[in-house]
N, C-alpha and C positions, 0 to 999 in steps of 0.2 A: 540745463538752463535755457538753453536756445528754445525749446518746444514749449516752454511757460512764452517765453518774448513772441514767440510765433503766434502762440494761440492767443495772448494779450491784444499783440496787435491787429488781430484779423477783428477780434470780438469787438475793440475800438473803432475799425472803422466801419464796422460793420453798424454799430448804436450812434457813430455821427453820422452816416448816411441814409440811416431811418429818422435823426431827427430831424436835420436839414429837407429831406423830403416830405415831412410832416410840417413843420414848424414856418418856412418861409410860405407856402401858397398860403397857409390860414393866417401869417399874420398879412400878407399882402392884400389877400382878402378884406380883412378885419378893416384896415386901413383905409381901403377905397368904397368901402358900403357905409360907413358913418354908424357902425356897430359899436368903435369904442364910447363914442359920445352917449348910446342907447346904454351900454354897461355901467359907465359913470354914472348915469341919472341912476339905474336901477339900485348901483351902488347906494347912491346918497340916499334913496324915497323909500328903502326896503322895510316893508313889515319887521317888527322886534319880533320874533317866538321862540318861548321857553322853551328848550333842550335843545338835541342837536339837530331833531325831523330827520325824515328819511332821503335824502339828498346825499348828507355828508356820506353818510353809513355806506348810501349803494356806490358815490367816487372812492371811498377806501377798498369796498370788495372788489370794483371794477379795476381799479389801481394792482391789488393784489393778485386779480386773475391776468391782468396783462404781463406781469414781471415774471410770474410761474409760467407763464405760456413763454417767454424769451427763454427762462431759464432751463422748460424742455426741451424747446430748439436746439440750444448748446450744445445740451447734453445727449441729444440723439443725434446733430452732426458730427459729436466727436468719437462717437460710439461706432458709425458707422464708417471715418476713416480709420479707426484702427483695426476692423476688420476686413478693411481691404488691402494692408499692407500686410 
């Protein structure tokens, strides 16, 4: 039970310390360039178009190749501590 708690918590801080290093420059950013105001408006003025366009589709594949690419990190650093013990 200990090496599920071990690997839980490494992989946790390991996913808050990539978000925290992602997540605060760009919203700091966001904040001091007047980008949320430019997002609002685009929000409210956006063209209606029928389906979903190609946007959504490619942030889902993109989404989908980022978690697969965490998920073989994991899974080849734990590969490779157990063959070194």
């Amino acid at each position: 039970m200990s090496a599920v708690v071990k690997w839980w918590s490494r992989a946790a801080a390991a996913v808050t310390g990539l978000v925290l290093t992602l997540v605060i420059p760009v919203h700091a950013w966001a904040a001091s360039n007047g980008v949320a105001d430019v997002a609002v408006e685009a929000a409210k003025y956006r063209r209606r178009r029928g389906g979903f366009g190609f946007f959504p589709i490619f942030g889902g594949l993109c989404c989908l190749l980022v978690v697969a690419a965490i998920v073989l990190a994991i899974v080849l650093i734990s590969r490779g501590r157990r063959k070194k013990q």
